[in-house]
C-alpha positions as CSV (number, residue, x, y, z in Angstrom):
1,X,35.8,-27.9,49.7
2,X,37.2,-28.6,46.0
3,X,37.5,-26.6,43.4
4,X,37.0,-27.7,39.8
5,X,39.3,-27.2,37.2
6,X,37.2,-24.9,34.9
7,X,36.2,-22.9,37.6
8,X,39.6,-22.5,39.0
9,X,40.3,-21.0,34.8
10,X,37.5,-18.8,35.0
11,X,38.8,-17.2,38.4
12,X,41.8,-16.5,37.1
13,X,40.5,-15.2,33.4
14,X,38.6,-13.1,35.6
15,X,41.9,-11.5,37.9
16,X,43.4,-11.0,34.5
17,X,40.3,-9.0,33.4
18,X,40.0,-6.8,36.5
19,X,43.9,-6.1,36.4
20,X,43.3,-4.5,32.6
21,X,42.6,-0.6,32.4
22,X,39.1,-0.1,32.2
23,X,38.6,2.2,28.9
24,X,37.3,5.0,31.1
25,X,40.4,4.6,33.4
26,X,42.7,4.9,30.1
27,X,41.0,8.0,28.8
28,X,41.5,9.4,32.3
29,X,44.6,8.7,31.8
30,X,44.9,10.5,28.3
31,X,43.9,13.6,30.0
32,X,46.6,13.4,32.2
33,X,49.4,12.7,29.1
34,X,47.7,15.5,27.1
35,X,47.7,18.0,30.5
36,X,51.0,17.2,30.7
37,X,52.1,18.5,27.3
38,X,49.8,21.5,27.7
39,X,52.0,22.2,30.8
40,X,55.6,21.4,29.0
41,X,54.7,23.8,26.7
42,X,52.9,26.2,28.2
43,X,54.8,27.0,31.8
44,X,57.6,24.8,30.6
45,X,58.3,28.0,28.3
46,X,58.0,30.4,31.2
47,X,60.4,28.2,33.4
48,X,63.1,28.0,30.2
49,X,63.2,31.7,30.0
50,X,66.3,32.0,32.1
51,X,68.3,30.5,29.1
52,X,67.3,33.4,27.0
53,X,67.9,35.8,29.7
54,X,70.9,34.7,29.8
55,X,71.5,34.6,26.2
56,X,69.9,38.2,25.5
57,X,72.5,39.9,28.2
58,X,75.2,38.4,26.4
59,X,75.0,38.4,22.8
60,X,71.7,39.0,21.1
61,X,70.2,42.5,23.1
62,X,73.6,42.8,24.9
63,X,72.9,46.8,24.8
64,X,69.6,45.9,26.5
65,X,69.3,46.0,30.7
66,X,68.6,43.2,32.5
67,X,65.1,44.6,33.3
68,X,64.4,45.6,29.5
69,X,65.0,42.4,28.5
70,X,63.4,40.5,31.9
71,X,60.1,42.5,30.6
72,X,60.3,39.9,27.8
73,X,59.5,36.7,30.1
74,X,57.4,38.8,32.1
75,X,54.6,39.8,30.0
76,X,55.0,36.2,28.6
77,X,54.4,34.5,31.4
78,X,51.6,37.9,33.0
79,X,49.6,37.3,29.4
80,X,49.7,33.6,30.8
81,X,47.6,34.0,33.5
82,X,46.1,36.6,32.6
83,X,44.6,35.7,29.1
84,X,44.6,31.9,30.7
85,X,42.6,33.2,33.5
86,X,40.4,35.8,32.9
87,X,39.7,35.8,29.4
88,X,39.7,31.9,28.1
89,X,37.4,30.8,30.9
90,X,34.0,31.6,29.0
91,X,35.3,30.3,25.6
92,X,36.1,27.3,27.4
93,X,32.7,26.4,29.3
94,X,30.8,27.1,25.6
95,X,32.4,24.2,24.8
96,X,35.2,25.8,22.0
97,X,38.3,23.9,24.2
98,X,39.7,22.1,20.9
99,X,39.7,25.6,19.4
100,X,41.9,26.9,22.3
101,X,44.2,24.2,21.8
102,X,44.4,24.9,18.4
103,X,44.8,28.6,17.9
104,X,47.1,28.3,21.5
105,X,49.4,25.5,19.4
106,X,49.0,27.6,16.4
107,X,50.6,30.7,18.5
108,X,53.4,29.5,20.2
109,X,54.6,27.2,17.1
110,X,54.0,30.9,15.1
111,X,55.9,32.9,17.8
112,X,58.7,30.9,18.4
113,X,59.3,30.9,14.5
114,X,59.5,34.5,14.4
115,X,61.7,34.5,17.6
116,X,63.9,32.9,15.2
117,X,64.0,35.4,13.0
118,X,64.3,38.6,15.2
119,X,67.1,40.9,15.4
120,X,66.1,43.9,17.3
121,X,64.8,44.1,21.5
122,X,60.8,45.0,19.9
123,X,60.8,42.4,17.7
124,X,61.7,39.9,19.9
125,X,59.2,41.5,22.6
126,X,56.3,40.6,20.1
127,X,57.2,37.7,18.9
128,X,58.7,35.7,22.0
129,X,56.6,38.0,25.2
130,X,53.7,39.2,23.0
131,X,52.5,36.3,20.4
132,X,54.1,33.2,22.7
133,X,52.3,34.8,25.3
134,X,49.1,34.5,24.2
135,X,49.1,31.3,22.6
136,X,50.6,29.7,26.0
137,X,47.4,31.8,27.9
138,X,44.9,29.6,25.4
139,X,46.7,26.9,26.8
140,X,46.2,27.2,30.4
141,X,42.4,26.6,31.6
142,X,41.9,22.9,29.3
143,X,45.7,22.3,31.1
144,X,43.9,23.2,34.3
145,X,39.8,22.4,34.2
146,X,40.0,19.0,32.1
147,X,41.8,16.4,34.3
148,X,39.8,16.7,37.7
149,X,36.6,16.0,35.9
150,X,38.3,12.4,35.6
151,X,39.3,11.9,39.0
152,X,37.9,11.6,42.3
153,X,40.2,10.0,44.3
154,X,43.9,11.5,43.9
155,X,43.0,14.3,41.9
156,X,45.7,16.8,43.9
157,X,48.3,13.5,42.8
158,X,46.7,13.5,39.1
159,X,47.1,16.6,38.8
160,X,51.1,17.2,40.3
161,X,51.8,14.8,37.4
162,X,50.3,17.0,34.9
163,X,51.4,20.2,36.1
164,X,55.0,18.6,36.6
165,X,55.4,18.6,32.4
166,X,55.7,22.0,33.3
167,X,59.3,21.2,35.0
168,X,60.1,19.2,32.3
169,X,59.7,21.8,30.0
170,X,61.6,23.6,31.9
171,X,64.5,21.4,31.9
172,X,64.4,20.1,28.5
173,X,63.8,23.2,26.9
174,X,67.5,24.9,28.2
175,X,69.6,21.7,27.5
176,X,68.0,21.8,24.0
177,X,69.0,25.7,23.6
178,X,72.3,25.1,25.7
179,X,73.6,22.2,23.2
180,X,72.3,23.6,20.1
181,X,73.0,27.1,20.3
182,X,76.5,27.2,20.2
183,X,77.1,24.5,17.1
184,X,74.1,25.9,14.8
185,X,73.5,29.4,16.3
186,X,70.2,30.9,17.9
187,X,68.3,31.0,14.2
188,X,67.9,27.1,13.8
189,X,67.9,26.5,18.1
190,X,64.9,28.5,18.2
191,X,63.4,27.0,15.1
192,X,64.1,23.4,16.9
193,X,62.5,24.3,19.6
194,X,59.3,25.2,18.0
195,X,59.1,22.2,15.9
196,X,59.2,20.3,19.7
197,X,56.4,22.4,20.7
198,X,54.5,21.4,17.3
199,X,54.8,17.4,18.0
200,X,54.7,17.6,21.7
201,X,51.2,19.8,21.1
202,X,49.5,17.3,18.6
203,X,48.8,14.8,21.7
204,X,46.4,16.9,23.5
205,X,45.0,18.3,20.5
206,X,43.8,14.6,19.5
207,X,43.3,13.2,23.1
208,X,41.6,16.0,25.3
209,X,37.7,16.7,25.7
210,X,36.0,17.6,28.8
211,X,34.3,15.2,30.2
212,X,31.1,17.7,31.1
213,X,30.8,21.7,30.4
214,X,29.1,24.1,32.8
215,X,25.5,24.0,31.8
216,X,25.7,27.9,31.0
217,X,28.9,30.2,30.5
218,X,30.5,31.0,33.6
219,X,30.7,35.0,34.3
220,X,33.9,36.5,33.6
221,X,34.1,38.4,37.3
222,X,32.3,37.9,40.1
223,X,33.3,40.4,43.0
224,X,31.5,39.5,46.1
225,X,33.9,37.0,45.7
226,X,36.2,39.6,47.4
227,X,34.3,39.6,50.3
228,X,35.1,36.0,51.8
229,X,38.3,37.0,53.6
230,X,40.2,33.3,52.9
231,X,39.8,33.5,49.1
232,X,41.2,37.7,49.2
233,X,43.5,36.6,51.7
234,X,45.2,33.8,49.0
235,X,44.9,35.9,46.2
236,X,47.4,38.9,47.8
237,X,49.5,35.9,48.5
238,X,49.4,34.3,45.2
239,X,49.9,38.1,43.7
240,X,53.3,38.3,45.9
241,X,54.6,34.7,45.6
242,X,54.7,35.1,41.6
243,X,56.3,38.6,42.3
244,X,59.1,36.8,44.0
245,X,59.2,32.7,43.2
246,X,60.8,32.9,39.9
247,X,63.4,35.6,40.2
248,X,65.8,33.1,40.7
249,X,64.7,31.4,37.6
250,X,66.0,34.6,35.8
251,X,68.6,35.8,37.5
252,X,70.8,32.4,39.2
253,X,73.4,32.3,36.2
254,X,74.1,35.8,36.0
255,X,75.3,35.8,39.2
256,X,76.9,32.8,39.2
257,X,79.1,34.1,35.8
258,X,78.9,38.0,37.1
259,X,80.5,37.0,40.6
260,X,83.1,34.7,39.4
261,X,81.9,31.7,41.3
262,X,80.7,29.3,38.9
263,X,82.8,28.9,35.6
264,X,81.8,27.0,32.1
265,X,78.7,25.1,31.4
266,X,77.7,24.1,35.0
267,X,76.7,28.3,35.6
268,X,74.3,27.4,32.6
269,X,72.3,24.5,34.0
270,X,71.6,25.8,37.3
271,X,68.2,26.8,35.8
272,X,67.9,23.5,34.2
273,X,68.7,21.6,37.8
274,X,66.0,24.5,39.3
275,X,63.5,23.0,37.0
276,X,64.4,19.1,37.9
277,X,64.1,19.8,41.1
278,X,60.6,21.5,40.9
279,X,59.7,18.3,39.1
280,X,59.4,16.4,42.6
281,X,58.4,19.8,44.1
282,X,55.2,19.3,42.2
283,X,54.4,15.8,42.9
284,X,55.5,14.5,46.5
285,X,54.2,17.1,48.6
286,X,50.7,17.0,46.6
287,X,50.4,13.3,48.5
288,X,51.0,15.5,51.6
289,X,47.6,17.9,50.4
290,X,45.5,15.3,49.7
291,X,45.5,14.3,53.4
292,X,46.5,17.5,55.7
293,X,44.7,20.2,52.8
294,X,46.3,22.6,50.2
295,X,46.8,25.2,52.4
296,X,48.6,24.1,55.0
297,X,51.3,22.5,52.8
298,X,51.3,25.7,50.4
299,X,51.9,28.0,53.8
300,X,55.4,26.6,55.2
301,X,56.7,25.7,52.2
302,X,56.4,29.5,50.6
303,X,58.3,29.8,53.9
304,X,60.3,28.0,53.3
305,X,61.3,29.5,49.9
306,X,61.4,33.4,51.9
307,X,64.6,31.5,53.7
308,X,66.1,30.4,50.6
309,X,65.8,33.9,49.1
310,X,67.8,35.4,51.8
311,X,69.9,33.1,52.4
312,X,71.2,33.3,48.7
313,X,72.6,36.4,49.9
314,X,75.6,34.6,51.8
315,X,76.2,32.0,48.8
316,X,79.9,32.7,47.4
317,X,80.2,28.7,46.3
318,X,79.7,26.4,43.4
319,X,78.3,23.5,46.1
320,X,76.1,26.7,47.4
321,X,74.7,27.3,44.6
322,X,74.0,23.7,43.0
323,X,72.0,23.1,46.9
324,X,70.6,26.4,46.4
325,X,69.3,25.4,42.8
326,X,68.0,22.1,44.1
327,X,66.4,23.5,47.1
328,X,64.8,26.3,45.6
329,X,63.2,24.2,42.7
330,X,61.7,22.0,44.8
331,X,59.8,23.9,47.2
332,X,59.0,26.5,44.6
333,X,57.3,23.7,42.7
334,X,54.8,23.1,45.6
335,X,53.6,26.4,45.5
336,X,52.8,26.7,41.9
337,X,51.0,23.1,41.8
338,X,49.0,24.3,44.8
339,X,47.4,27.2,43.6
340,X,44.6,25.7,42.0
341,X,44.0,23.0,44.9
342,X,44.1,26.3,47.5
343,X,41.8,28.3,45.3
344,X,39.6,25.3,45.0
345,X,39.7,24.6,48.8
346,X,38.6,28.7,49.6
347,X,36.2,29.6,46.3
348,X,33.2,30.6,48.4
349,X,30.4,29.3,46.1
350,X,32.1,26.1,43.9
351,X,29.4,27.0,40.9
352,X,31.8,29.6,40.5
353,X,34.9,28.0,40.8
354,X,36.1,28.4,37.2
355,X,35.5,32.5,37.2
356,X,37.1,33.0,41.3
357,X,40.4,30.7,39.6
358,X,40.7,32.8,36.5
359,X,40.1,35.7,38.4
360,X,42.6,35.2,41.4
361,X,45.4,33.9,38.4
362,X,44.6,37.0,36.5
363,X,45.1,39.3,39.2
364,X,48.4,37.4,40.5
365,X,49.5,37.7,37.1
366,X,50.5,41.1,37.7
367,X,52.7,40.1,40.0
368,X,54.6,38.2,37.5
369,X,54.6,41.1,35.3
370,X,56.3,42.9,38.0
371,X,58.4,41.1,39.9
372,X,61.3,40.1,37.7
373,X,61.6,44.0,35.9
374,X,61.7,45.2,38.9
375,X,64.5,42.5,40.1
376,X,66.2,43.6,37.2
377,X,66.3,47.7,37.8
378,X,66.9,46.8,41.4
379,X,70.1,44.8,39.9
380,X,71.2,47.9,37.7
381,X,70.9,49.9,40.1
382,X,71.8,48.5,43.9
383,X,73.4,44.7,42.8
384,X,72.4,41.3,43.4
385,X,72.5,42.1,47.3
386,X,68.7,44.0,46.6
387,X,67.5,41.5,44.1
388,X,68.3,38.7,46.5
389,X,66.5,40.9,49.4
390,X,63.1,41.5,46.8
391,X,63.2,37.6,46.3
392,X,63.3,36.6,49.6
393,X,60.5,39.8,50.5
394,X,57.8,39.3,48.0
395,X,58.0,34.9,49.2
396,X,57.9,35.8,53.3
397,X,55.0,38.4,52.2
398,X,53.0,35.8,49.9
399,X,53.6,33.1,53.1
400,X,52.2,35.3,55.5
401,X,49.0,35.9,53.5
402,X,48.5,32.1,52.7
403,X,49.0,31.8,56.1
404,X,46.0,34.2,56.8
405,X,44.0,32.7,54.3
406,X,44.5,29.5,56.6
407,X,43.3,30.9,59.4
408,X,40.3,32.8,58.5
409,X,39.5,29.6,56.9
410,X,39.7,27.8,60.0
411,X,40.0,30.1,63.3
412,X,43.3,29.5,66.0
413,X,42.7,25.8,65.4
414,X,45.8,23.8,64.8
415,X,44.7,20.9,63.3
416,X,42.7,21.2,60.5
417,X,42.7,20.4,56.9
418,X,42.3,23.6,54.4
C-alpha cells in the first residue's frame, strides 16, 4: 500500500504537534517551578539553619547556649507548620492564595532584612524565628495543595520535585552564607540572602493559581478525625520524627569542630552535603510510593534513619562523618516528602483532607519546636553522647508508629499498598 507524499508531510506535522507541551501540560508544569521556589524558600530556610547555628555559637550570640539559640530555628520552623497548617488552610480554600504568597514573600524578605541588622539573642529571635517564621507558614499550604490538582498520574513524582527545592534551599542557602560571610561580614550575607528570596519568590507569585477551590471553607479542626486509629497512629509518628529528623541538621558541625575530627571548611558543608543528599531522598524513593504506597516506604526508611542516629555515636572520622552526612540526608528526605502522601493515603473522609493535613502538621509541629532545644540542653548538660541517643530515639519511636499506622490500615497482611 503506497503512501502519498502530502500525506506522508501531514503525518509527520502531526508527530511534531503531539510531541509539543500541550498549554495545560506547561501550566502544570508552572505549578511545579513555582512549588518549587515556595519550598527553597520556605523549608529551604529551615534546612539552612545549621549555618546560623553554627555561626551564633561562635561569634554573634557566643554567650548564648546551644539550646537558647537552637530555640531560634525551632519556632521558625514550629510556626511553619503550625501557621502553614492550621491557620492558612481556610484563607487558602476562600480563594485569597495570591495574598498568602504575597504577605508570606513580603515576611521573610522583611525578616531576613532585620536579621541583618540584629545585634542582640531577642532581636534576632523576632526577626529570624518570629517574623521569618510566619511568613515561611503563609508559604506552606499553596507549596503543598496547588500541584496535585494538576496531576493525576505521578503526582507522588510531581510532587518530590517540588518539595526537593526545599533541599536546594538547603544547600544553596549555606554556601551563600559560608562564602560571603567571612569577605563582607554577616550584615550584607544576610541582606544577600534576602534579596535571593525576593527574586526566587516573584515566580510563584506570577505563575501559581489553583486550579479549583473547595466549594465552601474547609473547617479548621475536625476531631473525630482522631478516632480512625491509622491517621492518630501517623500523626504521633510524624510528632516524633520532626522531634528527632533534623537534629543533625543543627548539631553535625559542632561536633565535627568540638571533637577535633573535622578541621577547616569541610566541618562547614556537612549540612550543605546533608541537604544534597535529601535532594534525591525526596525524589527516587517517591517512584517507589507511587507503586508499593506512602506508607510502606515512609516506615523502613524512618528506620532506617533511628540506625543512623545511633550509630553517629561510634563516628570519630572525617570519611564517617561525610557517609554519615550523605546517608542521613537522603533517607531523611523521604520522610519529609512522604508526609503529605501518608496523610493523604489515611485521612478518613478525603472532603476533609485539607483540615486532617493542617491539623496532623500542626500538631507535629510541636515536635519541631521541641526536639532541637531539647538536643541542645541535653548537649550542655550530658554531651553529644545523649544528643546522638535523643536523635536516634525520637526516629525508632516515629518508625514504630508509622509502622502501626500501616497496619491498622491494613491488618497482618504483608503485601499491601498504604
Amino acid at each position: 500500500m503506497s503512501t502519498s507524499p502530502s500525506s506522508a508531510k501531514e503525518g509527520k506535522g502531526n508527530m511534531k504537534e503531539n510531541t509539543n507541551p500541550s498549554p495545560r501540560q506547561f501550566t502544570a508544569n508552572i505549578q511545579v517551578v513555582g512549588s518549587f521556589f515556595l519550598f527553597f524558600n520556605s523549608w529551604g530556610f529551615a534546612n539552612a539553619y545549621g549555618v546560623f547555628q553554627t555561626y551564633y555559637e561562635t561569634d554573634l550570640l557566643r554567650h548564648e547556649s546551644p539550646s537558647n539559640i537552637s530555640w531560634i530555628g525551632s519556632v521558625q520552623a514550629f510556626l511553619l507548620l503550625l501557621v502553614g497548617g492550621l491557620l492558612t488552610g481556610p484563607l487558602f480554600d476562600a480563594g485569597y492564595v495570591q495574598h498568602l504568597v504575597a504577605f508570606g514573600s513580603f515576611m521573610v524578605v522583611f525578616g531576613m532584612m532585620m536579621t541583618s541588622l540584629c545585634q542582640t539573642y531577642w532581636q534576632v529571635f523576632l526577626a529570624q524565628g518570629i517574623t521569618v517564621g510566619i511568613g515561611v507558614g503563609c508559604l506552606l499550604i499553596p507549596s503543598l495543595a496547588i500541584v496535585p490538582q494538576y496531576f493525576d498520574k505521578h503526582r507522588a513524582f510531581a510532587m518530590g520535585v517540588a518539595i526537593s527545592g526545599s533541599s536546594i534551599g538547603g544547600v544553596l542557602y549555606p554556601i551563600i552564607f559560608l562564602r560571603l560571610q567571612p569577605k563582607i561580614g554577616f550584615p550584607w550575607t544576610v541582606r544577600i540572602l534576602a534579596f535571593v528570596a525576593l527574586v526566587t519568590l516573584s515566580m510563584p507569585l506570577v505563575g501559581m493559581k489553583p486550579k479549583k477551590l473547595p466549594p465552601t471553607p474547609r473547617k479548621l479542626f475536625d476531631w473525630p478525625a482522631f478516632k480512625d486509629k491509622p491517621y492518630t497512629f501517623f500523626t504521633i509518628g510524624e510528632f516524633f520524627g520532626f522531634a528527632g529528623i533534623y537534629i543533625p541538621f543543627y548539631y553535625v558541625t559542632s561536633y565535627a569542630q568540638q571533637r577535633g575530627i573535622i578541621e577547616g571548611q569541610l566541618a562547614l558543608y556537612l549540612l550543605v552535603i546533608m541537604n544534597a543528599a535529601s535532594t534525591f531522598g525526596r525524589v527516587i524513593p517517591n517512584f517507589l510510593a507511587d507503586k508499593t504506597g506512602p506508607l510502606n516506604v515512609a516506615a523502613p526508611f524512618t528506620a532506617v534513619c533511628a540506625l543512623l542516629g545511633f550509630c553517629w555515636v561510634a563516628i570519630e572520622s572525617t570519611a564517617g562523618l561525610v557517609v554519615f552526612a550523605v546517608l542521613y540526608g537522603f533517607f531523611t528526605g523521604t520522610f519529609i516528602s512522604l508526609c503529605g502522601p501518608c496523610i493523604a493515603s489515611l485521612s478518613p473522609n478525603l472532603s476533609a483532607l485539607g483540615t486532617h493535613m493542617g491539623m496532623s502538621f500542626g500538631l507535629s509541629g510541636f515536635g519541631l519546636f521541641l526536639g532541637s532545644p531539647v538536643a541542645g540542653a541535653l548537649l550542655s548538660q550530658y554531651g553529644f553522647t545523649a544528643v546522638q541517643v535523643w536523635c536516634g530515639a525520637t526516629n525508632i519511636a516515629a518508625a514504630v508508629f508509622i509502622l502501626a499506622a500501616r497496619l491498622a490500615a491494613s491488618g497482618p497482611k504483608l503485601i499491601f499498598k498504604a
